[in-house]
Backbone atoms as SQL, in Angstrom:
CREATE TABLE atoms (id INTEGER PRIMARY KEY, chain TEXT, resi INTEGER, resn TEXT, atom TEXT, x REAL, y REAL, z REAL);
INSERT INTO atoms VALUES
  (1, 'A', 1, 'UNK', 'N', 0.836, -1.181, 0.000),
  (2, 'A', 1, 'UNK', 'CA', 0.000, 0.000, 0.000),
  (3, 'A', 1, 'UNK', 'C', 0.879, 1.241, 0.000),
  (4, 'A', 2, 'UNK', 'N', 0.798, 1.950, -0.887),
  (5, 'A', 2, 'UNK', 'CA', 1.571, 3.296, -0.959),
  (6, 'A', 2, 'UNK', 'C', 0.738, 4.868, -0.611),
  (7, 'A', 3, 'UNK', 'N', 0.893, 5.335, 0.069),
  (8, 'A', 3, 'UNK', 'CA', 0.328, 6.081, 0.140),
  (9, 'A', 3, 'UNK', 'C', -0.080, 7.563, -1.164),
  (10, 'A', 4, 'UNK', 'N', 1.271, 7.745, -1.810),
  (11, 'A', 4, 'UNK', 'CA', 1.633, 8.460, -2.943),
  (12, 'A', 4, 'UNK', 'C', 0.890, 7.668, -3.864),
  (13, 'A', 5, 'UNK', 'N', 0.741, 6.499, -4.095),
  (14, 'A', 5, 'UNK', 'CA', 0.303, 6.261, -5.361),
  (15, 'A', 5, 'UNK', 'C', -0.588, 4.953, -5.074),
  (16, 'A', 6, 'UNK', 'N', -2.136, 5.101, -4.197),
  (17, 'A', 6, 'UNK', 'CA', -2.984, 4.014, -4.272),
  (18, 'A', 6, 'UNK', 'C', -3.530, 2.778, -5.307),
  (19, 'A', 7, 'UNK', 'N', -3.795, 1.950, -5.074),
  (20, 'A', 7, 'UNK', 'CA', -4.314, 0.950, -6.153),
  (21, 'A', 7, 'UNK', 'C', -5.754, 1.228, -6.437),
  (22, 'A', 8, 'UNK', 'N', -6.520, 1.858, -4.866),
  (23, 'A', 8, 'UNK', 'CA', -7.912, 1.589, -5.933),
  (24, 'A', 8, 'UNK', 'C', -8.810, 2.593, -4.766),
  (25, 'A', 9, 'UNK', 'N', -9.761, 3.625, -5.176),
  (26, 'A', 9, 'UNK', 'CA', -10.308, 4.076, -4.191),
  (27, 'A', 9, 'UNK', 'C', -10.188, 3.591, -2.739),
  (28, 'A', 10, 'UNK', 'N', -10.631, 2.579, -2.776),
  (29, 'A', 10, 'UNK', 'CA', -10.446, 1.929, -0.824),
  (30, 'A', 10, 'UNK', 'C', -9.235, 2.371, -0.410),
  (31, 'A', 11, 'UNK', 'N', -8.228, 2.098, -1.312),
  (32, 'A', 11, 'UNK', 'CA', -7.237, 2.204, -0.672),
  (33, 'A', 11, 'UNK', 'C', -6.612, 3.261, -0.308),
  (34, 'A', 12, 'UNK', 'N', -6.971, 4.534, -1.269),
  (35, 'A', 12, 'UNK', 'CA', -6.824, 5.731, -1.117),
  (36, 'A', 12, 'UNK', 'C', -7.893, 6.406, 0.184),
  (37, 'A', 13, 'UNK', 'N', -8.508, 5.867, 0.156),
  (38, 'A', 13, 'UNK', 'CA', -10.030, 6.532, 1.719),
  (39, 'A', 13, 'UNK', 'C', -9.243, 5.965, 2.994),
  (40, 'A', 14, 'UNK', 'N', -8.343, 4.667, 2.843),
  (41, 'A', 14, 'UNK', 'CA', -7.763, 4.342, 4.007),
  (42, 'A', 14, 'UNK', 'C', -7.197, 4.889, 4.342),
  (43, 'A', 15, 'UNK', 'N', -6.122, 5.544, 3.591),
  (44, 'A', 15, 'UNK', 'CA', -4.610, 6.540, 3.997),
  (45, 'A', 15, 'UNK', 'C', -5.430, 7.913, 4.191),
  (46, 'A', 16, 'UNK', 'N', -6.310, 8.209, 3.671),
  (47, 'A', 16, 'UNK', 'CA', -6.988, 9.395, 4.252),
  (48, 'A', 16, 'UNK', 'C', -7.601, 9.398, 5.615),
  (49, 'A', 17, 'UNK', 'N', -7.852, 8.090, 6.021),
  (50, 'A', 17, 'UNK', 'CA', -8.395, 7.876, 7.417),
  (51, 'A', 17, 'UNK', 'C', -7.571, 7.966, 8.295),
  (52, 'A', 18, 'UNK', 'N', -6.133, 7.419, 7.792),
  (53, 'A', 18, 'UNK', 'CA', -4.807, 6.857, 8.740),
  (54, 'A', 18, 'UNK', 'C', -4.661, 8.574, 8.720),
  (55, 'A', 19, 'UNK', 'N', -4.297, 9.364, 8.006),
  (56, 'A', 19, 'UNK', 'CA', -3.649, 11.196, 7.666),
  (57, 'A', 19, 'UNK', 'C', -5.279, 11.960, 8.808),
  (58, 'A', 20, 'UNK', 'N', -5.999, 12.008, 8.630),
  (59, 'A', 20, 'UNK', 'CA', -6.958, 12.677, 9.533),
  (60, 'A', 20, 'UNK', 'C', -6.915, 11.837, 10.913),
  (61, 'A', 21, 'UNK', 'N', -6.816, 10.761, 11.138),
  (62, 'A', 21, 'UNK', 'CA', -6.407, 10.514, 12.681),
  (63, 'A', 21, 'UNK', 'C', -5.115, 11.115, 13.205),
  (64, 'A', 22, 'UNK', 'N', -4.124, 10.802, 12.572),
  (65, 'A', 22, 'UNK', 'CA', -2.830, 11.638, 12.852),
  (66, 'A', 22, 'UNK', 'C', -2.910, 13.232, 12.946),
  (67, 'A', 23, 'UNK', 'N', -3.589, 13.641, 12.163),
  (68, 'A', 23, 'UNK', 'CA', -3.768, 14.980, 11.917),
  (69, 'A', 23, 'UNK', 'C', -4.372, 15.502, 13.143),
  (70, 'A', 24, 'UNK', 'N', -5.255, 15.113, 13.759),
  (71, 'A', 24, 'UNK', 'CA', -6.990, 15.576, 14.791),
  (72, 'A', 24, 'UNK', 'C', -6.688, 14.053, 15.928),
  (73, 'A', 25, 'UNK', 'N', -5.582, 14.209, 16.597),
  (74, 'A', 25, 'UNK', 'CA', -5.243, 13.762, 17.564),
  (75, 'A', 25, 'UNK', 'C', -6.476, 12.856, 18.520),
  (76, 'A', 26, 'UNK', 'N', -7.792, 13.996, 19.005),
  (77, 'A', 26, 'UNK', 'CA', -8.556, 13.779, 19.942),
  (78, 'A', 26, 'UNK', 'C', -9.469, 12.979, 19.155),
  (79, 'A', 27, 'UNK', 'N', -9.590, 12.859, 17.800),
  (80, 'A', 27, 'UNK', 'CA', -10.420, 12.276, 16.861),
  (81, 'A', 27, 'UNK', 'C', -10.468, 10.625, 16.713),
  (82, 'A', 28, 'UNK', 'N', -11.341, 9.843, 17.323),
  (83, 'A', 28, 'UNK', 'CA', -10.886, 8.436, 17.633),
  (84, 'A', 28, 'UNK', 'C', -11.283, 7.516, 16.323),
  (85, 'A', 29, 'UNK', 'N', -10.257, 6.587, 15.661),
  (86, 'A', 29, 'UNK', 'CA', -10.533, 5.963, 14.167),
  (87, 'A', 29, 'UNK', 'C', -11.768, 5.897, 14.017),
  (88, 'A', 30, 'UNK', 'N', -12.662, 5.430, 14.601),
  (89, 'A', 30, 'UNK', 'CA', -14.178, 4.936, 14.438),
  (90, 'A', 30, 'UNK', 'C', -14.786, 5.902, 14.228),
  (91, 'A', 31, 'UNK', 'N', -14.942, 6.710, 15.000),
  (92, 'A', 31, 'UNK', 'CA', -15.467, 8.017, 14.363),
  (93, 'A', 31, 'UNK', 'C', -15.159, 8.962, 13.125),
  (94, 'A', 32, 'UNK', 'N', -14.124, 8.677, 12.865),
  (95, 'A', 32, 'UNK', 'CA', -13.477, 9.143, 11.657),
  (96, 'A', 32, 'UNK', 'C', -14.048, 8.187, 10.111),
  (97, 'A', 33, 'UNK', 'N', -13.704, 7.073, 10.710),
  (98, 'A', 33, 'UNK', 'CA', -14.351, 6.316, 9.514),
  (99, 'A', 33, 'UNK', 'C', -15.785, 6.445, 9.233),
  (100, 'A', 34, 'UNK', 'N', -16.953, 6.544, 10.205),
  (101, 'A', 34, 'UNK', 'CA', -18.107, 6.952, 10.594),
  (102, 'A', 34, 'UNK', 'C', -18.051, 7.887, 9.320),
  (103, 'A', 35, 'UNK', 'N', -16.985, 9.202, 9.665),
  (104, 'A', 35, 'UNK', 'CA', -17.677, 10.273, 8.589),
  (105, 'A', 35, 'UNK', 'C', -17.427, 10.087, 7.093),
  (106, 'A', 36, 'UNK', 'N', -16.079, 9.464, 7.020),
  (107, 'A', 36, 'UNK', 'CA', -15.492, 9.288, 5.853),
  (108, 'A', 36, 'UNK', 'C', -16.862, 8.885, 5.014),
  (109, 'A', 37, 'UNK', 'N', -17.335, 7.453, 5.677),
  (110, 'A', 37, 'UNK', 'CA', -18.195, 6.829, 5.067),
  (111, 'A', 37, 'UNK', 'C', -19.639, 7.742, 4.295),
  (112, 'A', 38, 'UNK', 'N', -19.882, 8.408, 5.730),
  (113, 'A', 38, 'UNK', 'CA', -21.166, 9.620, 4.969),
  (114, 'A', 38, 'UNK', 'C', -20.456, 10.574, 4.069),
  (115, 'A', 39, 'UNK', 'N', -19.298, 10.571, 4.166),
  (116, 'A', 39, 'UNK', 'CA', -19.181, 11.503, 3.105),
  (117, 'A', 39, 'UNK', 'C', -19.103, 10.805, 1.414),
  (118, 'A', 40, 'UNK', 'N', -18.303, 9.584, 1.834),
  (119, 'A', 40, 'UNK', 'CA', -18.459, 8.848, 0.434),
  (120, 'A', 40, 'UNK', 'C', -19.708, 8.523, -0.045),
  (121, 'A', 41, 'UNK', 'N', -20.926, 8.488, 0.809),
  (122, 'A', 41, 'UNK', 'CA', -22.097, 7.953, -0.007),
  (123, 'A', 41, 'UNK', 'C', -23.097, 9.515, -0.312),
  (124, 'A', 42, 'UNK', 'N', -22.271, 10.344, 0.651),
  (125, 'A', 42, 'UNK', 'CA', -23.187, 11.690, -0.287),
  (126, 'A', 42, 'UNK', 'C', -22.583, 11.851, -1.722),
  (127, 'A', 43, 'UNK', 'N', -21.161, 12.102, -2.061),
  (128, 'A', 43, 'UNK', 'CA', -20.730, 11.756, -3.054),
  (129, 'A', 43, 'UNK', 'C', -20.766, 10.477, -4.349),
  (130, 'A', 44, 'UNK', 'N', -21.428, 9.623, -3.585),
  (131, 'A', 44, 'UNK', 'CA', -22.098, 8.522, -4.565),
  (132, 'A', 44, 'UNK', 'C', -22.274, 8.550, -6.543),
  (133, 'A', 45, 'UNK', 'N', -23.041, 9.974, -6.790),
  (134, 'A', 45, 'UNK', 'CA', -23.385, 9.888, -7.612),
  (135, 'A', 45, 'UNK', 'C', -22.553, 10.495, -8.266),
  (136, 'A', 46, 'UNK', 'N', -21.328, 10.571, -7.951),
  (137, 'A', 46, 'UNK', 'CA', -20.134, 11.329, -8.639),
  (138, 'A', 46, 'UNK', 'C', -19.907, 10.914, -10.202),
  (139, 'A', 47, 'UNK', 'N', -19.566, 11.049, -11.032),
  (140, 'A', 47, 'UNK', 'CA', -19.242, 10.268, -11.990),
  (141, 'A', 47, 'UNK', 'C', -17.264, 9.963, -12.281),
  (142, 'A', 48, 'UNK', 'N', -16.863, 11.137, -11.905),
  (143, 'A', 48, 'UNK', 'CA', -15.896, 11.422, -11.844),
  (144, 'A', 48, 'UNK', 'C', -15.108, 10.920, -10.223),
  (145, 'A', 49, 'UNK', 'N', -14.781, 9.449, -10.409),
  (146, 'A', 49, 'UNK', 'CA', -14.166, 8.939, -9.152),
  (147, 'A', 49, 'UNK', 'C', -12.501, 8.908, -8.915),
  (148, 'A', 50, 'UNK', 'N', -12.229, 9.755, -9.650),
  (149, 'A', 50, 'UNK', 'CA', -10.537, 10.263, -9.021),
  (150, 'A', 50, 'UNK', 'C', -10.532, 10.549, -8.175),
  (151, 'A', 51, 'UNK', 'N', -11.283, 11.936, -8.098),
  (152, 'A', 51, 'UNK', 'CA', -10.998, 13.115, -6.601),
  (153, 'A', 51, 'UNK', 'C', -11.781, 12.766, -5.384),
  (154, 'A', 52, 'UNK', 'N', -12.583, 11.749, -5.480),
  (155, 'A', 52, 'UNK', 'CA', -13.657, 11.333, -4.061),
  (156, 'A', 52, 'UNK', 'C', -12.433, 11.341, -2.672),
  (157, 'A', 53, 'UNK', 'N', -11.495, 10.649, -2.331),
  (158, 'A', 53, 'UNK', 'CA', -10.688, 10.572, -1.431),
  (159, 'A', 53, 'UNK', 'C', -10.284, 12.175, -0.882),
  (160, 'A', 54, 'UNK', 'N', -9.723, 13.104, -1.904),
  (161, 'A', 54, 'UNK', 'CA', -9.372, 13.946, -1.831),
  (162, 'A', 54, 'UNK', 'C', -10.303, 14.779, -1.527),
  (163, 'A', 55, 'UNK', 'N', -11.964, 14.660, -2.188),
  (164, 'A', 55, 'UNK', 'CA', -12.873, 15.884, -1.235),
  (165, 'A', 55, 'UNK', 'C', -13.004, 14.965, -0.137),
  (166, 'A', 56, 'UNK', 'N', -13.062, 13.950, -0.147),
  (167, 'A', 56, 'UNK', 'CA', -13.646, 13.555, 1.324),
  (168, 'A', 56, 'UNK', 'C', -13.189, 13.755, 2.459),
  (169, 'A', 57, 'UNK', 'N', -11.786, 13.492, 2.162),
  (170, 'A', 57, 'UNK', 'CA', -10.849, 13.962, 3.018),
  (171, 'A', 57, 'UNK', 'C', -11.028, 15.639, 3.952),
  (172, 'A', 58, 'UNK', 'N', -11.274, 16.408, 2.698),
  (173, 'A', 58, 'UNK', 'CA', -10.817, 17.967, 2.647),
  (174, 'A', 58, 'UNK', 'C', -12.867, 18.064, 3.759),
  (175, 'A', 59, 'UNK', 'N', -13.698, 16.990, 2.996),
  (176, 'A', 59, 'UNK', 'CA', -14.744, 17.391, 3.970),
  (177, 'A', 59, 'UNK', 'C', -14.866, 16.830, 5.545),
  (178, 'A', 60, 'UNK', 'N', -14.118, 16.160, 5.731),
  (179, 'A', 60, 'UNK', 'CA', -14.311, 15.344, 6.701),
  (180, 'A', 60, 'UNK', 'C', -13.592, 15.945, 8.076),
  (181, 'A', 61, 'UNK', 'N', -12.217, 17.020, 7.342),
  (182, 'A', 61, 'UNK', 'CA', -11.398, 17.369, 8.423),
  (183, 'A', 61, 'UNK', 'C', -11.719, 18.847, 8.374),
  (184, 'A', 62, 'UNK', 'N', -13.158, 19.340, 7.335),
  (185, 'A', 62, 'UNK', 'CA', -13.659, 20.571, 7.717),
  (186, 'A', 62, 'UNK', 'C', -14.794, 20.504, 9.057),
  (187, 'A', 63, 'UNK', 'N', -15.532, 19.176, 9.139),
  (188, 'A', 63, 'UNK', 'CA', -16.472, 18.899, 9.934),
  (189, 'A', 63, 'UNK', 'C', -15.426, 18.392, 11.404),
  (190, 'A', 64, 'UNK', 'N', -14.384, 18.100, 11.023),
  (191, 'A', 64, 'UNK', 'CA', -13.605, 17.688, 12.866),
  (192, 'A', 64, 'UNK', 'C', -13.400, 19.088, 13.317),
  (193, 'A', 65, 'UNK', 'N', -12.745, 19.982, 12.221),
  (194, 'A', 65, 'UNK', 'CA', -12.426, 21.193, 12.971),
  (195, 'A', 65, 'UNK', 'C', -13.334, 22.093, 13.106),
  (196, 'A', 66, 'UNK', 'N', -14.722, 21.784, 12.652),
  (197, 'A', 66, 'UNK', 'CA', -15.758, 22.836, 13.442),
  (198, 'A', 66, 'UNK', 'C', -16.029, 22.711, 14.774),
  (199, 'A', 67, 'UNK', 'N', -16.832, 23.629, 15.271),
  (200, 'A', 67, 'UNK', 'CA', -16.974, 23.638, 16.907),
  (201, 'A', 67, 'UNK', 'C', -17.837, 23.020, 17.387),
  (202, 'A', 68, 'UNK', 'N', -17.648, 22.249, 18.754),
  (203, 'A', 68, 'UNK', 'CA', -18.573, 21.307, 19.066),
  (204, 'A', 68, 'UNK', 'C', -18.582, 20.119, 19.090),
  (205, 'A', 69, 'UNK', 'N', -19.440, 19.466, 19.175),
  (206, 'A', 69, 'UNK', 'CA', -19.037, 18.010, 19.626),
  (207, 'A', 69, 'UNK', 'C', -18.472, 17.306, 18.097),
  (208, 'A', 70, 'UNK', 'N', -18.189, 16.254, 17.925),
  (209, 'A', 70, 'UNK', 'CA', -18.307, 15.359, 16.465),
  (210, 'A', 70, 'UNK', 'C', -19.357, 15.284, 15.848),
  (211, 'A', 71, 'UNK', 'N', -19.633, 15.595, 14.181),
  (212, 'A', 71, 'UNK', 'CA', -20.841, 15.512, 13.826),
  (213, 'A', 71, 'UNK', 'C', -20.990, 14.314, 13.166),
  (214, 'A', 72, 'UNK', 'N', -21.156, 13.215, 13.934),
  (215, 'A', 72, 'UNK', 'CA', -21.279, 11.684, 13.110),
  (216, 'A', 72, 'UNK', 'C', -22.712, 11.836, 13.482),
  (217, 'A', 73, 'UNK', 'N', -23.180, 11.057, 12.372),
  (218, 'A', 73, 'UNK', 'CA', -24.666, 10.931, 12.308),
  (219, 'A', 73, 'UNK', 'C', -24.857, 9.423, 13.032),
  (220, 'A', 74, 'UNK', 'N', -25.928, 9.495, 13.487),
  (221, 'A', 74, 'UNK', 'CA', -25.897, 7.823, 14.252),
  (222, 'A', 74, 'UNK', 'C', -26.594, 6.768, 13.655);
């Protein structure tokens, strides 16, 4: 698994999971994956599946660093 150069979406959402836990310290994996996941299925109807990792990412560690508790949906 390379991080620079993934084999296949999954694998790229993983290293984005592993980079936002490292990143957001207080942020515990499960919950992180929690959002990843809502964020990949709002993005669903993408057609264009290059950049999904990369917004998800960019959305996922806009929703850790807002204020307030974690916004995982339950």
């Amino acid at each position: 698994m390379s991080a620079t150069n993934p084999r296949d979406e999954y694998e790229a959402l993983n290293h984005a999971v592993d980079r936002l836990v490292r990143r957001i310290p207080w942020a515990d994996e499960e919950s992180v994956r929690l959002m990843v996941a809502e964020e990949v299925a709002a993005l669903s109807e993408a057609r264009l599946r290059h950049f999904i990792p990369a917004m998800v990412e960019a959305r996922v560690l806009r929703r850790l660093r807002a204020p307030g508790p974690l916004p995982v949906s339950a």
